[in-house]
C-alpha positions in Angstrom: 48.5 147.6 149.2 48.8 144.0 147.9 50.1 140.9 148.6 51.2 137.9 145.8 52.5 134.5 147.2 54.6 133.2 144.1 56.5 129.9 145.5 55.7 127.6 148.4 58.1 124.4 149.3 57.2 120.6 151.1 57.6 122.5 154.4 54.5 125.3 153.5 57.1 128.4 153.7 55.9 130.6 151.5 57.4 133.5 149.7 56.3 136.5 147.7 56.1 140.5 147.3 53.5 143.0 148.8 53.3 146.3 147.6 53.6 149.4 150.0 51.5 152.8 150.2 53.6 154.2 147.8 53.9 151.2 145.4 57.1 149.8 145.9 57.2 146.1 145.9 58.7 144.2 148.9 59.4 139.9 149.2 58.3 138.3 152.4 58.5 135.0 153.8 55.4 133.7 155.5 56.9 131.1 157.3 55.3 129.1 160.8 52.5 131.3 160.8 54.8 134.7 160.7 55.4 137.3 158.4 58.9 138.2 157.0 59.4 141.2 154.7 62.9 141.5 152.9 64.7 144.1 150.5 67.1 143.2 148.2 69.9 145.4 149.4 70.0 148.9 147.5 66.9 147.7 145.5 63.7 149.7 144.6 61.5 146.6 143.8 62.4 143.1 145.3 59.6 140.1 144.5 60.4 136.6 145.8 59.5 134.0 143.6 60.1 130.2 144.6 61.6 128.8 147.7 63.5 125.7 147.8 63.5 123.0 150.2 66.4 124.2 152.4 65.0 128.1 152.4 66.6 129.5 150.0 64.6 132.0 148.1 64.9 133.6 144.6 63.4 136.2 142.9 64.5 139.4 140.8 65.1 143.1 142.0 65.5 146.7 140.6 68.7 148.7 141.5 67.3 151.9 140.2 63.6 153.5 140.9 62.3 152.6 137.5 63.5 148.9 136.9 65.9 151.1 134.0 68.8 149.6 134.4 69.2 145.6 134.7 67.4 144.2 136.3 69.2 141.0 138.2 67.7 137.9 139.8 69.1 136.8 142.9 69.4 134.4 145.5 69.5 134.4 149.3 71.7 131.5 150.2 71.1 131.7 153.9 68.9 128.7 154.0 67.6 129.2 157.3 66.2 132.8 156.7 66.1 135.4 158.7 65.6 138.8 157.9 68.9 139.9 159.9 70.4 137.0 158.8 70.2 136.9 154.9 72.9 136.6 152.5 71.8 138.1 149.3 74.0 137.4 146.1 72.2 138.9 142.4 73.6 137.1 139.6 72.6 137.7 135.7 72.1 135.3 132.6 75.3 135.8 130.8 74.2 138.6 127.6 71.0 139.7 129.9 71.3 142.8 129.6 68.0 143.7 130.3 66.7 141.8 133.5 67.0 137.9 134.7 64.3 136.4 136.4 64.2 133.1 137.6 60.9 131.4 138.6 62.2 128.4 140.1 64.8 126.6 142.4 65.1 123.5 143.8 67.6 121.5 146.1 70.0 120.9 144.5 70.5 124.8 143.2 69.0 124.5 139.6 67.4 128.0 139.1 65.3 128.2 136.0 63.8 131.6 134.6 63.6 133.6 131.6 66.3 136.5 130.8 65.9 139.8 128.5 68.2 141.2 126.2 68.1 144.4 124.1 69.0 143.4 120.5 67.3 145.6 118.7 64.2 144.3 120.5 63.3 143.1 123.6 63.9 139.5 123.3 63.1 137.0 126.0 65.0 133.5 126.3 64.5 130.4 129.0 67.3 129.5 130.9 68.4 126.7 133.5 71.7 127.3 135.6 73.1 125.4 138.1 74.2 127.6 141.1 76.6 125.8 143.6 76.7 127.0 147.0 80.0 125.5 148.2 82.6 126.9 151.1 84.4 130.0 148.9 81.3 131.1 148.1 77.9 131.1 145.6 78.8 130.9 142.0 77.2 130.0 138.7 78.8 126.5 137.8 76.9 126.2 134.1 74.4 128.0 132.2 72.3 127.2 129.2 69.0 128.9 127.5 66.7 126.5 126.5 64.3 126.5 123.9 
């Protein structure tokens, strides 16, 4: 077993994935001195990789046992997280069709990452999107890749 802290915010919540006996990854949240794991819901592989401000964490998950299918990134907009508690929504670089991971969040919802598409070849892009989190709900209000 292993653990990775990827992204810590200004309040030293940290967040992550660990690996299990039989080598499935896992996030956590190691936040006020206690240890969170999560699961995306349905996922095989779930890693956390930044943490914004407010709580929310992103990362990227598997919805099949060998990361064959896309592979979304996703965001738990709960803010204050609690395992019970989280609201997980996966979203995916528009074209992706390979996987979308972001690396990066911050307060006001920018998520930056890289995203894979299959044309021809693997081919991997940078993107910045701005993800609002208003009253009907979490949606992608712009996109772009960067170069």
């Amino acid at each position: 077993m292993a653990t990775g802290p990827a992204g810590i915010n200004d309040g030293g919540w940290i967040t992550g994935s660990y690996t299990d006996s039989s080598g499935y990854f896992h996030g956590f949240l190691y936040k006020n001195g206690s240890f969170f794991p999560f699961d995306y819901p349905g996922g095989f592989f779930t890693v956390g990789n930044a943490i914004d401000g407010l709580g929310r964490i992103t990362g990227n998950c598997c919805s099949d046992q060998d990361c064959a299918n896309a592979a979304p990134g996703f965001v738990d907009n709960a803010g204050s997280f609690a395992p019970s508690m989280g609201t997980f929504n996966s979203f995916s670089y528009p074209g992706a069709d390979a996987a979308t991971i972001p690396y990066g969040i911050n307060n006001n919802g920018q998520i930056s990452g890289q995203d894979y598409d299959y044309s021809g070849s693997l081919n991997s892009y940078n993107f910045l999107l701005d993800y609002s989190f208003g009253p009907s709900g979490p949606s992608i209000r712009w996109c772009r890749r960067l170069l």
